[in-house]
C-alpha positions in Angstrom: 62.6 214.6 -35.6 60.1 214.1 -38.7 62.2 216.6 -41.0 65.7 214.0 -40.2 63.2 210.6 -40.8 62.0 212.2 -44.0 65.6 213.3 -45.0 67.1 209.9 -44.5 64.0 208.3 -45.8 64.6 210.6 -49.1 68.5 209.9 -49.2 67.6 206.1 -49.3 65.4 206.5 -51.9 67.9 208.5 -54.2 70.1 205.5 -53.2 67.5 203.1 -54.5 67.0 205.0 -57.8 70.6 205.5 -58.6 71.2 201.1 -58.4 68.5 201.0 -60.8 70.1 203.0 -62.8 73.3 200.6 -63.0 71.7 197.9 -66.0 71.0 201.0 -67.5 74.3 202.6 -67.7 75.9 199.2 -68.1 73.6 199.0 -71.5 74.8 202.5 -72.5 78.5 201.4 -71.8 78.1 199.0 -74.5 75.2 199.1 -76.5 76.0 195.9 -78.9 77.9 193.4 -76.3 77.4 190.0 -78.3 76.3 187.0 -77.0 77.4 184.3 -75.9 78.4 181.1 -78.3 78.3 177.2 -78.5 81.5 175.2 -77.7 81.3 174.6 -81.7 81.6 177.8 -82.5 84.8 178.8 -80.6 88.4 176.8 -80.8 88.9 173.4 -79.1 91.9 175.2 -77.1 89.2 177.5 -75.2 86.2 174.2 -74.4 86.0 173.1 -71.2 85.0 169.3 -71.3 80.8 168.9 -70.9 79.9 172.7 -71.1 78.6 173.5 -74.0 77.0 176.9 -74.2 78.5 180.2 -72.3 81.3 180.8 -74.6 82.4 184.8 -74.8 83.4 185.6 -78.9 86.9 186.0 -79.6 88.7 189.3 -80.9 86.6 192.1 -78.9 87.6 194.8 -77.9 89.6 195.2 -74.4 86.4 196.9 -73.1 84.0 193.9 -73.6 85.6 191.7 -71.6 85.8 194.1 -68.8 82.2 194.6 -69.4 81.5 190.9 -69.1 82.4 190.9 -65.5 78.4 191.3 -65.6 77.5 189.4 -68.3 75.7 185.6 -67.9 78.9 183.3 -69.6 80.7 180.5 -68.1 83.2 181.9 -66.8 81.4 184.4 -64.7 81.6 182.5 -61.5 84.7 181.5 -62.2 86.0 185.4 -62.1 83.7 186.3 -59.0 84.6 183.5 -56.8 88.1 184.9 -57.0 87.7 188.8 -57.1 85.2 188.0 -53.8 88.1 186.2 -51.9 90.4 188.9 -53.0 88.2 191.4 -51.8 87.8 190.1 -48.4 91.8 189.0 -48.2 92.3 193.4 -48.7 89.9 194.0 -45.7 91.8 190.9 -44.1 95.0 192.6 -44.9 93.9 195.9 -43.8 93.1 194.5 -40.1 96.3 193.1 -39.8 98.0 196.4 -40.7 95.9 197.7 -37.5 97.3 195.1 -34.8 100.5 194.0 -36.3 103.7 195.7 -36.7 104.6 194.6 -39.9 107.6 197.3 -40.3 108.8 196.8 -36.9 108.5 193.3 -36.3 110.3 191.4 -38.6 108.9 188.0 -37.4 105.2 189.3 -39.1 106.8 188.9 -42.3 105.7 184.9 -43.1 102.2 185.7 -42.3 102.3 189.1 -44.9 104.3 187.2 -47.2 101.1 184.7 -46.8 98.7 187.7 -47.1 100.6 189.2 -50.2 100.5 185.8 -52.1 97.4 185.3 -51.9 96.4 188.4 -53.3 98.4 187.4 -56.0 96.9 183.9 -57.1 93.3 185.7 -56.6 94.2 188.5 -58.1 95.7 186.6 -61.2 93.3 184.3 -61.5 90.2 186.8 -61.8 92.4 188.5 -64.5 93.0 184.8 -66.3 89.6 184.2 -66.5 88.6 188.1 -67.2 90.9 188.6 -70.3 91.7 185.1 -71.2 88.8 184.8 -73.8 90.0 187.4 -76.1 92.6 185.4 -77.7 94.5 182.7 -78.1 97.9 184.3 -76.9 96.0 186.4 -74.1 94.7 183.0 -73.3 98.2 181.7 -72.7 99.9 185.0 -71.6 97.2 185.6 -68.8 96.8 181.9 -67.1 100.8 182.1 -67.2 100.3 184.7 -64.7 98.1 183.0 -62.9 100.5 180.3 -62.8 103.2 182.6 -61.5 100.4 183.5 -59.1 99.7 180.0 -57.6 103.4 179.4 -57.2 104.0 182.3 -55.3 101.2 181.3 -52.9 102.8 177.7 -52.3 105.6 179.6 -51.1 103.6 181.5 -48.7 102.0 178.3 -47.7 105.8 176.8 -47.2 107.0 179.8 -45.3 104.6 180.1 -42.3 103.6 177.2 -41.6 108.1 176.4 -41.3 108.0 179.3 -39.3 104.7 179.6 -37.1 103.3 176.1 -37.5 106.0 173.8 -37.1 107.2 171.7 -33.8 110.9 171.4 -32.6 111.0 167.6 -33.4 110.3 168.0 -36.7 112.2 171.4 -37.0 115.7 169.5 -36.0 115.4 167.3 -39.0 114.6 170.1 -41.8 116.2 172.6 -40.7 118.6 174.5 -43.6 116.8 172.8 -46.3 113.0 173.0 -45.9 112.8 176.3 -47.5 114.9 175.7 -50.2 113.4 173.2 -51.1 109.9 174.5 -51.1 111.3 177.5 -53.7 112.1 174.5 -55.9 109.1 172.9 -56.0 107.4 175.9 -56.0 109.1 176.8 -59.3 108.9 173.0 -60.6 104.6 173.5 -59.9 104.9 176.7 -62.1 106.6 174.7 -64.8 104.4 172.1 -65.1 101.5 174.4 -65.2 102.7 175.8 -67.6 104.0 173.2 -69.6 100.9 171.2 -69.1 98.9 174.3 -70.8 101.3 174.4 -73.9 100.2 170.5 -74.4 96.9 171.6 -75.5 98.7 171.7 -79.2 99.8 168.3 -79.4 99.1 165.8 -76.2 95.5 165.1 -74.5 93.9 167.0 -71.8 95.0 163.6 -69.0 98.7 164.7 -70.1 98.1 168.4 -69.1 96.2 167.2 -66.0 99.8 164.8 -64.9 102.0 168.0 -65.7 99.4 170.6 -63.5 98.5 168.4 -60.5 101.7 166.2 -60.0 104.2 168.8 -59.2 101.2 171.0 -57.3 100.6 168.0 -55.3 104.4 167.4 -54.2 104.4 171.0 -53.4 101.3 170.7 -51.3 102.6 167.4 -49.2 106.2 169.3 -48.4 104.7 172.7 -47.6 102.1 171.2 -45.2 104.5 168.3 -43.7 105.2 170.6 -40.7 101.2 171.7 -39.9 100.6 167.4 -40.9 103.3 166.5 -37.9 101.7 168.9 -35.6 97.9 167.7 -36.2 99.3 163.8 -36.1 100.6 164.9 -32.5 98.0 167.2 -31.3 95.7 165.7 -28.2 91.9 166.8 -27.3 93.6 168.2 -24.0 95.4 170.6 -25.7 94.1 174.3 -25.1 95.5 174.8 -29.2 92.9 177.2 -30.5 95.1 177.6 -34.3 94.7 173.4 -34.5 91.0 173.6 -36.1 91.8 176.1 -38.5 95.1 174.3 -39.8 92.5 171.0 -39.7 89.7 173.4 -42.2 92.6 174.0 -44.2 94.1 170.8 -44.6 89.7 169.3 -45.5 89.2 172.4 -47.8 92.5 171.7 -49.6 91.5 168.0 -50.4 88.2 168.9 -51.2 89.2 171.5 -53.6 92.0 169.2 -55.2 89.4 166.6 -55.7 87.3 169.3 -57.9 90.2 170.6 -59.7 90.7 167.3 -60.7 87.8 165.9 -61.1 84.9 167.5 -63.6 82.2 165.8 -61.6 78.7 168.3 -61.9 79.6 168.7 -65.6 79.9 164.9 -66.4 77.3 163.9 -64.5 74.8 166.5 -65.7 76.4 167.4 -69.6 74.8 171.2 -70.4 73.5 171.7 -67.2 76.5 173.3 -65.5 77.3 175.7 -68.2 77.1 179.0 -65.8 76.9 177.8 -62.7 77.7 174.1 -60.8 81.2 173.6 -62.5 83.7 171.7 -60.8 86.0 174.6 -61.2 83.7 177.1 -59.9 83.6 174.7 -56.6 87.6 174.3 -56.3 87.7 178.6 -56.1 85.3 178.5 -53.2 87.2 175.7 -51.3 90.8 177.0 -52.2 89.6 180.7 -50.7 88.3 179.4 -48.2 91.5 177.0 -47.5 93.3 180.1 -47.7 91.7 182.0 -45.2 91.5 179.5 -43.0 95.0 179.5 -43.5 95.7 183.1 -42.5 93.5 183.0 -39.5 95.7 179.8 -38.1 98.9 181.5 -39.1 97.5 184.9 -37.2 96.8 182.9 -34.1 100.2 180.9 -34.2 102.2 184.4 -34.9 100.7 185.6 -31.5 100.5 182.1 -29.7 103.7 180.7 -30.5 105.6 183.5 -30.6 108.5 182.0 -27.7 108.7 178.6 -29.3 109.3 179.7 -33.5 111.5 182.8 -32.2 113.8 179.7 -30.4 113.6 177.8 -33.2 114.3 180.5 -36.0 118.0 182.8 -36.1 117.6 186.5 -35.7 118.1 186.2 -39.8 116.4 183.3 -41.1 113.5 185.5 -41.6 114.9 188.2 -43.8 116.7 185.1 -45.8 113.0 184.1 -46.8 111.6 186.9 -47.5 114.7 187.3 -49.9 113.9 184.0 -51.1 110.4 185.3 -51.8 112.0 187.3 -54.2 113.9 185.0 -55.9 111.1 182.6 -56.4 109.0 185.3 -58.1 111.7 186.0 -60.4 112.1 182.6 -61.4 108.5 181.9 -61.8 108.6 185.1 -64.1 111.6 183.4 -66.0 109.8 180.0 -66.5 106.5 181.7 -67.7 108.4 183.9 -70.0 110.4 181.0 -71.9 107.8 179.2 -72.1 105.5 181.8 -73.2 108.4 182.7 -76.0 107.6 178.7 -77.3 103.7 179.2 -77.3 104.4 182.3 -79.5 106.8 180.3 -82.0 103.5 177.6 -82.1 101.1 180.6 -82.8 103.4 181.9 -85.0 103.6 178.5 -87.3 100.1 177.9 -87.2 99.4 181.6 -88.7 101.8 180.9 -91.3 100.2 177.3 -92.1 97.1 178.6 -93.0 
């Protein structure tokens, strides 16, 4: 018994010496990472409004940036607020995999659809904020992606809350054209994102706000109408267990809204909120957790509701949104590649200004 204390009592402390080896080997990865810079030092494209310090250096190499992951800057809880969430949606995803039939039961695809973009917009958006430092085109290709990202998770929003969430009196009166619609403004929000991020050349930062927030906004109010009509109709008697979770989402979503928009820390408290307390930072904690909130109200409505949404729904109505999935990807792809092709013809006439 003594000889297997001391042998676990010896593996634990290899343990220990090997994760204080980590800053060690991080230091030996990159002996000469620079520090960090002044928002005068760096372009006006790349400031945030009241931070001041925190700034990563432009033009390193690929490897710094993937190094600064564990660097002090401002944008480091900004990258793991999102690569935190997207860890926990994978372990998220992989207990799904264990109790639903996602192969065999075509009704499960809304709820992956949901699981898959949201991946994406995490997953994007700790690459934006990872890699969009280096330059200014990585700036603009990478937070195009993340644009492309969000979209796709609007969709996923749209798509189970029509086909989980939703109650047969409001299902008679959108029926054929809620969907479609929601790809549209799903691919109008990507446009305006990025359209709002190209008028960093020439228009100020309330104009880029309009573009980012307007169509995001519509998107938001259509995509929820059905889980809205259900929580304006829901009564204390009712033995719902989803109707909290859709009620988290729907606070977490305006809360997170109000910080996107908003700069509030940072204007209050100028150079104080430079690594951590930025408005940003808070509107990744509230939109994850929104989102998985979200998942867990979708997973108990899939398994809940299954009689009432498999009435409402055709055998094929599903496979025709998932298709529509598709399409909305590639159109958000589109969008962020022309406008990504007038950014570079901007860049370009800069360059050959100077």
């Amino acid at each position: 018994m003594a000889t297997i204390v001391m042998d676990r009592i010896g593996r634990v402390f290899i343990s220990l010496q090997q994760i204080r080896q980590v800053p060690r080997m991080l230091t030996e990865a990159a002996p000469s990472m620079p520090g960090t810079m002044r928002d005068n030092e760096v372009p006006a494209y790349f400031r945030d409004h009241h931070v001041c310090t925190g700034y990563r250096p432009l033009n390193q190499n690929w490897r710094y940036y993937f190094l600064s992951l564990f660097q002090r800057h401002n944008e480091t809880i900004n990258i793991w607020t999102h690569l935190l969430a997207f860890l926990v949606l994978l372990v998220k995803l992989q207990q799904l995999v264990e109790t639903v039939d996602f192969v065999g039961d075509p009704q499960s695809w809304p709820l992956l659809i949901l699981i898959l973009s949201s991946l994406s917009y995490t997953g994007f958006s700790v690459v934006a904020h990872t890699l969009g430092g280096k330059s200014e085109l990585c700036h603009y290709v990478f937070f195009y992606l993340d644009y492309v990202g969000v979209a796709q998770y609007q969709y996923g929003s749209a798509i189970v809350h029509f086909y989980y969430a939703v109650d047969e009196s409001f299902h008679k009166h959108v029926h054929g054209i809620f969907m479609p619609i929601a790809s549209v403004l799903s691919c109008l929000s990507c446009l305006g994102c990025c359209f709002g991020k190209y008028c960093n050349h020439s228009q100020p930062t309330w104009v880029r706000k309009v573009f980012q927030v307007l169509p995001s906004a519509i998107a938001y109010m259509w995509n929820s109408s059905p889980v809205a009509m259900r929580l304006f109709s829901w009564s204390s008697a009712s033995s719902d267990s989803a109707v909290l979770y859709h009620f988290g989402q729907v606070l977490f979503f305006l809360s997170c809204s109000f910080f996107f928009t908003v700069p509030l820390f940072e204007r209050c408290f100028p150079g104080r909120c430079d690594f951590v307390g930025q408005s940003h930072q808070i509107f990744h904690v509230f939109l994850s957790c929104c989102t998985l909130c979200q998942i867990h109200a979708s997973q108990l409505d899939y398994v809940g509701r299954r009689e009432l949404y498999s009435r409402l729904h055709g055998s094929g109505e599903v496979a025709l949104f998932a298709g529509l999935y598709g399409v909305t990807f590639v159109v958000c792809a589109l969008i962020s590649a022309f406008m990504m092709r007038k950014v570079k013809q901007v860049l370009d006439l800069k360059t050959k200004s100077k």
